[in-house]
N, C-alpha and C positions, 0 to 999 in steps of 0.2 A: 731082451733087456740087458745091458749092460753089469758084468759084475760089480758091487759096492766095492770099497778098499775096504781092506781089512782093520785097517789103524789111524781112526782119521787124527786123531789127537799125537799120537806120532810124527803122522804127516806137517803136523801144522807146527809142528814144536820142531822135526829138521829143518822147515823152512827158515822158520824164527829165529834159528840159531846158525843157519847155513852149513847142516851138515846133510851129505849125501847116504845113498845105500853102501855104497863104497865104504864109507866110514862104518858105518853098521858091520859090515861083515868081515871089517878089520878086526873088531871088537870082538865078534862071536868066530873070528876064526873061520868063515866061510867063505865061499864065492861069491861074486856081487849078483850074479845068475840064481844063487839060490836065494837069495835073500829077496830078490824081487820079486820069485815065487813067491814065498812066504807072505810077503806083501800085498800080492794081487788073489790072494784066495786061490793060487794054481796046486802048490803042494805045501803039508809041511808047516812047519811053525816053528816059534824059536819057544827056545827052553825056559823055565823059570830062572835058571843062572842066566842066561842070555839078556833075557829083559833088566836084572839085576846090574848086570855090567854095563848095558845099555844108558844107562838111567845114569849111572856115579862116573862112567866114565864118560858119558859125550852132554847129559842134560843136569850136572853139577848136585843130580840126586831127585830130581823130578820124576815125583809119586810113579809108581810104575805102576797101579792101577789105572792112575788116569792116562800117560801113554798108552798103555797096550788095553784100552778099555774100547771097544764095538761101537761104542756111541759118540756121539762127537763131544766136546763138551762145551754147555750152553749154561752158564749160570747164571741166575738170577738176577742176583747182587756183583757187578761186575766189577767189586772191589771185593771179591774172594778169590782167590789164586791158589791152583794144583801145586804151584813152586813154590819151594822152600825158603 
């Protein structure tokens, strides 16, 4: 069975916004190699400051719970929004 992604809300919010892992790891100071790990469940994770930098500097401040949250997000009421 195929690994899940680590960050599906992530996922969907770089798409959204067209940023890459590249940019991720410009941000956190890394390799675009490690960050992909990080991404794909292979090693490793990003820091509580990482996600923070993450968040203000590429998604304008979008909830870093709901980014870096395991679960996708599926809301009810589809005029409630993680964005600020």
């Amino acid at each position: 069975m195929p690994s899940k992604m680590r960050y599906p809300n992530l996922i969907a919010e770089m798409k959204r916004y067209g940023i890459t892992q590249r940019d991720l790891a410009r941000v956190v100071d890394r390799r675009p190699e490690t960050v992909s790990k990080w991404m794909n469940n292979a090693t490793g994770d990003f820091t509580i400051g990482d996600a923070v930098r993450i968040s203000r500097e590429l998604f304008g401040g979008v909830s870093v719970d709901y980014l870096f949250s395991a679960e996708p997000y599926t809301p009810a009421d589809p005029s409630i929004s993680p964005r600020p």
